[in-house]
C-alpha positions as semicolon CSV with decimal commas, in nm:
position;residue;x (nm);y (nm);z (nm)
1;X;0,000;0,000;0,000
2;X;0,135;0,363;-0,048
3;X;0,048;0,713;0,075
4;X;0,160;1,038;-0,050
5;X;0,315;1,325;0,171
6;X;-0,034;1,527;0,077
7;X;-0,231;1,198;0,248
8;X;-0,013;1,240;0,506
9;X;-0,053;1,603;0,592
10;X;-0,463;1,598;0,494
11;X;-0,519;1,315;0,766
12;X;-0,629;1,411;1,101
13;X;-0,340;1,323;1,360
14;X;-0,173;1,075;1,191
15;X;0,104;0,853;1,426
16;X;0,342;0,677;1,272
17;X;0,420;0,371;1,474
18;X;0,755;0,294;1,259
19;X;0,958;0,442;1,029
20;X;1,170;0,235;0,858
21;X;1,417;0,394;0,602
22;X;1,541;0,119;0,342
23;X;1,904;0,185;0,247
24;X;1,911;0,101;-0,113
25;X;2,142;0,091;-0,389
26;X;2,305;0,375;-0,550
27;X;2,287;0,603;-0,222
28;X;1,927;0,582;-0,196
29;X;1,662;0,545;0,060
30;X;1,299;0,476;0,109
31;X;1,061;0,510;0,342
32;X;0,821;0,239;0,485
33;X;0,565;0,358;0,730
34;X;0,389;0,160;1,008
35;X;0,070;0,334;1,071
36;X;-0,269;0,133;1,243
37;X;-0,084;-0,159;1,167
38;X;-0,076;-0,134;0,843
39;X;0,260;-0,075;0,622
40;X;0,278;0,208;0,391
41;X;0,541;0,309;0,131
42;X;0,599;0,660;0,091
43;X;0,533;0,785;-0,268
44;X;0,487;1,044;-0,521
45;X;0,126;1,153;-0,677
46;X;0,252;0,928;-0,989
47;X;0,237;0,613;-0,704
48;X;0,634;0,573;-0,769
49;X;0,831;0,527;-0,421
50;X;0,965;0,860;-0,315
51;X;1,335;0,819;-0,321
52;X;1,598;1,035;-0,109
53;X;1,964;1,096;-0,062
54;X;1,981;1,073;0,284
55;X;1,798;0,943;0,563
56;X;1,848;1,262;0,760
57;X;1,632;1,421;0,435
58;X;1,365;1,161;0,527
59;X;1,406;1,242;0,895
60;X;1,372;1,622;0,821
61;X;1,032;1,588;0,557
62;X;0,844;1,374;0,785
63;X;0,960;1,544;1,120
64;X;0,630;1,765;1,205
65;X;0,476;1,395;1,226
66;X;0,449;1,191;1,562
67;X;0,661;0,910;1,501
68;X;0,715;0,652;1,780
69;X;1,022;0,472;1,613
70;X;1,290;0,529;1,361
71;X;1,468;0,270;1,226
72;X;1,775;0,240;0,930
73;X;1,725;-0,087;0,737
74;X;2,006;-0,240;0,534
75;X;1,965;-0,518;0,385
76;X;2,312;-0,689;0,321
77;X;2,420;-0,866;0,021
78;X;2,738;-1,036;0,191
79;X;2,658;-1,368;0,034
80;X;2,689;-1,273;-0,319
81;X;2,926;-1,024;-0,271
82;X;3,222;-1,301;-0,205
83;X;3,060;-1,569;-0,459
84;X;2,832;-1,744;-0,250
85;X;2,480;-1,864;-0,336
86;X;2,209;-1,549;-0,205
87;X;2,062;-1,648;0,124
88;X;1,802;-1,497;0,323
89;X;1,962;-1,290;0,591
90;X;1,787;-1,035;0,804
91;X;1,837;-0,726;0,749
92;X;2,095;-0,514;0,967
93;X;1,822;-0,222;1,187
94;X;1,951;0,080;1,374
95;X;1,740;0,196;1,571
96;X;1,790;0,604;1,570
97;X;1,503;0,690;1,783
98;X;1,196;0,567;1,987
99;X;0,931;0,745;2,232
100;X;1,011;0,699;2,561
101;X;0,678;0,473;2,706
């Protein structure tokens, strides 16, 4: 499912239970949002994932929301970097911030 930065700002009190920026290829990141339990990719009006340079430039467009948790996501391609056969591996998380309860 995806929402828009518009969807975002027109809803009434959103919270955003997680916010989980994908490290990608290429020096790219996304954003994945947890909200009512449901997970939400962060996208343009076109419905193509918003892409940024930075995760402090995600950080910085969604910081007038309430968000309980931030996390970095990097999922690691160790495997076939040194010739192995991919495997499912968890991603590495960093947390970089979380309400206090």
């Amino acid at each position: 499912m995806r929402i828009t930065l518009d969807e975002l700002r027109a809803s009434t009190g959103p919270v955003i239970d997680l916010l989980e920026i994908i490290s990608l290829e290429g020096q790219h990141y996304m954003a994945r949002l947890t909200m009512d339990g449901e997970v939400r990719l962060l996208s343009s009006r076109n419905g193509e994932t918003s892409l940024y340079r930075s995760a402090w430039q995600i950080q910085d467009t969604l910081a007038s929301f309430r968000i309980r948790e931030t996390q970095v996501v990097h999922p690691s391609a160790y495997h076939e970097m040194v010739g192995m056969e991919p495997a499912d591996i968890e991603p590495m998380r960093i947390r970089v911030q979380r309400e206090k309860s």
